[in-house]
KEPA-564299 format. One record per residue (C-alpha): residue in one letter; chain; x, y, z. Coordinates in Angstrom, 3 decimals, padded with zeros to 6 digits. Layout:
% KEPA-564299
{node a, A, {X, Y, Z}};
...
//
This chain:
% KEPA-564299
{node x, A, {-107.012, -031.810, -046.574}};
{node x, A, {-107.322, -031.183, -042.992}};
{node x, A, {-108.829, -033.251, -039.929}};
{node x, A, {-109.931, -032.189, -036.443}};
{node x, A, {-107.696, -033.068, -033.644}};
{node x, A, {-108.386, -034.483, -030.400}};
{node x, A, {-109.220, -030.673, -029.436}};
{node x, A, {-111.643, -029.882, -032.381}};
{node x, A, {-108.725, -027.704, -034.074}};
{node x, A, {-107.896, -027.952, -037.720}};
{node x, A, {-104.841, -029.355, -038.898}};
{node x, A, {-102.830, -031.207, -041.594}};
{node x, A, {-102.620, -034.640, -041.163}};
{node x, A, {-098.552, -035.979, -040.797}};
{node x, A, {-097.782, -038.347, -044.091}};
{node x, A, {-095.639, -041.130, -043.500}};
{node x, A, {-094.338, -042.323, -046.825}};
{node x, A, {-094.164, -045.748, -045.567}};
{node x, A, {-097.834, -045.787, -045.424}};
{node x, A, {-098.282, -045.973, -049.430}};
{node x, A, {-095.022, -048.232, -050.381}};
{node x, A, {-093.903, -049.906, -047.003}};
{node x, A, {-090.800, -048.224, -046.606}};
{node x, A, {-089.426, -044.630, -047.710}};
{node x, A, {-088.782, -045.498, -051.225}};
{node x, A, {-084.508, -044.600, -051.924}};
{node x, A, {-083.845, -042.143, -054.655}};
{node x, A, {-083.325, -044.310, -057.408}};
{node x, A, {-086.959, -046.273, -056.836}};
{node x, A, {-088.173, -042.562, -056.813}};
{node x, A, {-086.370, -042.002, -059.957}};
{node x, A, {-087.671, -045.642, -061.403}};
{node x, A, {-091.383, -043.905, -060.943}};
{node x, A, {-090.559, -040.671, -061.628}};
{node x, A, {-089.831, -042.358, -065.549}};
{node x, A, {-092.887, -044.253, -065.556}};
{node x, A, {-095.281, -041.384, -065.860}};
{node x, A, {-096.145, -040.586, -068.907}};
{node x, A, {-098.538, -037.059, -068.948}};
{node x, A, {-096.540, -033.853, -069.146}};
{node x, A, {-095.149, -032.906, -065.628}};
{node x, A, {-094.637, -029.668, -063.872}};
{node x, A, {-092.297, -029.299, -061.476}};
{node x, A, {-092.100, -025.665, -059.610}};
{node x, A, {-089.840, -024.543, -057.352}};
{node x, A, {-090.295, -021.155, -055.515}};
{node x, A, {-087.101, -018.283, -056.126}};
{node x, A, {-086.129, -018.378, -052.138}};
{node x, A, {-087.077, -022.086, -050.936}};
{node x, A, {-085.160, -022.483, -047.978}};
{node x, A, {-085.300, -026.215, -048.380}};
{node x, A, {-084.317, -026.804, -052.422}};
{node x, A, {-081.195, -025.784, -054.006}};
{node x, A, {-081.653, -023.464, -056.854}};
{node x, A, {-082.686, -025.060, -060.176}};
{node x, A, {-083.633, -028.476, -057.910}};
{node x, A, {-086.444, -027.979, -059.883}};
{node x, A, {-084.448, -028.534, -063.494}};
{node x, A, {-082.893, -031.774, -062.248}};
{node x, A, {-086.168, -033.255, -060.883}};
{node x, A, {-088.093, -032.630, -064.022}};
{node x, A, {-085.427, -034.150, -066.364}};
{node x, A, {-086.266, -037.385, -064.723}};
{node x, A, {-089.965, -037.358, -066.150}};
{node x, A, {-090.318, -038.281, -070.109}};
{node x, A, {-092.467, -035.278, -069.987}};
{node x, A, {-091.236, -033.206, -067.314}};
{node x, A, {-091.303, -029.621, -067.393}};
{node x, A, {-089.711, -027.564, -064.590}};
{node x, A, {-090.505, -023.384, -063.674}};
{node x, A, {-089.529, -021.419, -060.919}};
{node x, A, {-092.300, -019.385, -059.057}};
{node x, A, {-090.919, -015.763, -058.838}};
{node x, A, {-091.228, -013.732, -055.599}};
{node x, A, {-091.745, -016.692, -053.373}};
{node x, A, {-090.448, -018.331, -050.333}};
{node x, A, {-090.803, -022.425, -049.911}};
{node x, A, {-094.933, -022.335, -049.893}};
{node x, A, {-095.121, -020.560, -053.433}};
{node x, A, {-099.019, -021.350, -053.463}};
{node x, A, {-099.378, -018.858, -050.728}};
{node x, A, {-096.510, -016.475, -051.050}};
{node x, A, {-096.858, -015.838, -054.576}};
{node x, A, {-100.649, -017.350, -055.504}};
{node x, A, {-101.764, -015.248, -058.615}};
{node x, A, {-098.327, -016.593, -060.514}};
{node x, A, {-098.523, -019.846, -059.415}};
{node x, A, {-102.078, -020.640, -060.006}};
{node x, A, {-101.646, -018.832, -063.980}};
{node x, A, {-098.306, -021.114, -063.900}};
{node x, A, {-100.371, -024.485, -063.315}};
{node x, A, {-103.786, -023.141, -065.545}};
{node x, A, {-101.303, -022.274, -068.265}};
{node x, A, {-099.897, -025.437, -068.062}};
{node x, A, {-102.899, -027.595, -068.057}};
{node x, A, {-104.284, -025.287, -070.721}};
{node x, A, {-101.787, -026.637, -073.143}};
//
């Protein structure tokens, strides 16, 4: 979603995790959630993400009952926009089953 800034320029709004639970939740209240959902979960990670370590992905989406993980190939940290075709047939294939 973006706003307009003081200068009429779009831009994404800064998300303060605090703002939904307080405080930055620590890993293992993120982990405590991450269990309590109970709909299938994707978890993607793009092939080059500067900022995850390979296979992050795996480990994140063992923590959901229903969690499903997939790596977006071709694709730097934004996969949506580096690679969109595979990542929106990913998430349709996904929801389609």
């Amino acid at each position: 979603m973006l706003v307009n800034d003081e200068a009429g320029q779009l831009r994404m709004p800064s998300f303060d995790p605090s703002d939904m639970w307080g405080s930055q939740p620590t890993e293992v209240e993120e982990n405590e959630l991450r269990r309590k959902v109970v709909c299938p979960t994707l978890v993607a990670q793009a092939e080059y993400s500067e900022l995850h370590l390979l296979n992050d992905n795996q480990r994140v989406a063992a923590i959901y009952p229903k969690g499903e993980s997939a790596i977006v190939k071709d694709a730097g940290h934004n996969l949506v926009v580096e690679n969109t075709a595979f990542t929106a047939n990913l998430i349709a294939s996904f929801v389609a089953r």
